[in-house]
C-alpha positions in Angstrom: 1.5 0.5 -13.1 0.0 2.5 -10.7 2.2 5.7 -9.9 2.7 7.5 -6.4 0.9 10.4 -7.3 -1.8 8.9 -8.7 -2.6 6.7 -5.5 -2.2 9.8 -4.0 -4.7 11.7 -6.2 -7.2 9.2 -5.6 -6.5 9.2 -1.8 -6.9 13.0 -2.0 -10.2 12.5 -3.6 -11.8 9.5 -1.2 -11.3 7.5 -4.4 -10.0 4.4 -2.3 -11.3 0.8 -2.2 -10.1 -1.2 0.7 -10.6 -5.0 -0.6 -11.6 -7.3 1.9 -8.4 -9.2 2.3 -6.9 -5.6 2.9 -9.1 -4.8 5.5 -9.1 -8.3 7.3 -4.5 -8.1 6.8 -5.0 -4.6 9.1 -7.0 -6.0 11.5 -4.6 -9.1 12.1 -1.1 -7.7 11.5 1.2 -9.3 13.4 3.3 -6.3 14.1 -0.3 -4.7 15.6 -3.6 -3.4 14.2 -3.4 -1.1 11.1 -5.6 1.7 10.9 -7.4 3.0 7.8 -6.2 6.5 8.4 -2.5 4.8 8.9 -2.4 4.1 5.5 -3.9 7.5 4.1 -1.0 9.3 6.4 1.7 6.2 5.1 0.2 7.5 1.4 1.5 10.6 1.6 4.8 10.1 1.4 4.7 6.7 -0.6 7.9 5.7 -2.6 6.9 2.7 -5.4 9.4 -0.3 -4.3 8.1 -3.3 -7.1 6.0 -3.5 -9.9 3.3 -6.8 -10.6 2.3 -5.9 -14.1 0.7 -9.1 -14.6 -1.8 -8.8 -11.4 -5.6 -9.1 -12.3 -8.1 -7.4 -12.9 -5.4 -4.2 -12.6 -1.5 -4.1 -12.7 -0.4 -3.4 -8.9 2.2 -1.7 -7.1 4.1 -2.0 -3.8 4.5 0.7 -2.4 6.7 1.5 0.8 5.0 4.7 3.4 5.5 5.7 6.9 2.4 6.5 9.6 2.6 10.0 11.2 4.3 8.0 13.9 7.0 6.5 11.8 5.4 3.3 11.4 7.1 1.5 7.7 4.2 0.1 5.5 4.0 -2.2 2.5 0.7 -1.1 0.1 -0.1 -3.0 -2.6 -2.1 -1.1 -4.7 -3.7 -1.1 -7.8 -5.2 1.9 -9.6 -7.9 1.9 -12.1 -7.5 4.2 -14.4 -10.8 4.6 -16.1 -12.4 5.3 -12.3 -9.2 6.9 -10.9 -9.9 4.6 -8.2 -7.2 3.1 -6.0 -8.0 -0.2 -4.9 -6.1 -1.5 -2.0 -5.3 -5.0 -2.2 -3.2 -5.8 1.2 -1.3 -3.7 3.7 1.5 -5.1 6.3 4.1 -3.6 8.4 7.2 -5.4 6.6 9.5 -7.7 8.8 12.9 -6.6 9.3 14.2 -9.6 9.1 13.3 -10.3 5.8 13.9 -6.8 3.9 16.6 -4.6 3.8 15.8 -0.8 4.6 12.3 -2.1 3.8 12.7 -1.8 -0.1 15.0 -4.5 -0.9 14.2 -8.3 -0.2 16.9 -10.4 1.9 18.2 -13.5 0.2 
C-alpha cells in the first residue's frame, strides 16, 4: 500500500500522474471544481483512511486531506514503487451525508 509520506515524497518531487479519470472527477465535482494545486496543498497533511490491495496495475490508497482553505478531500492514490511515482486515480470532496468525520462510511 502506498504510505502518506511516500505520496508525499513523490508530490515533493513532481513525481505525480494525474490519470485521466482523475482529472475529468476535478473538473466535474459536484461539490465545485477541484484544482490540481488543491490536492498538492490536501497532500500535505494526508491521513490514509482504507486500503485496496487488490487494485491494478498498483495497490491503492484512500487517503483523506484538507485544501489551504479547509476543503476535506478523498485521494485515491497509488504509488509505484519502482518509479516513486504517485499516480492519482480519482479525487472528490466526500459527502457528508454518507461518511462520518469523512473517514468512516455511514451504514
Amino acid at each position: 500500500m502506498p504510505t502518506a509520506e511516500e505520496i508525499r515524497t513523490a508530490f515533493e518531487l513532481d513525481r505525480v500522474l494525474f490519470s485521466q479519470h482523475a482529472r475529468q472527477e476535478m473538473r466535474i465535482e459536484p461539490l465545485g471544481r477541484i484544482r490540481e494545486q488543491d490536492v498538492t496543498d490536501a497532500v500535505q497533511n494526508v491521513e490514509q483512511i482504507e486500503d485496496y490491495p487488490d487494485d491494478e496495475p498498483y495497490p491503492s490508497s484512500l487517503f483523506l486531506g484538507r485544501t489551504a482553505r479547509g476543503r476535506p478531500l478523498h485521494m485515491v492514490i497509488s504509488f509505484d514503487e519502482e518509479g516513486g511515482l504517485a499516480i492519482v486515480v480519482t479525487v472528490y470532496e466526500p459527502d457528508p451525508k454518507s461518511w462520518i468525520n469523512y473517514r468512516q462510511r455511514k451504514s
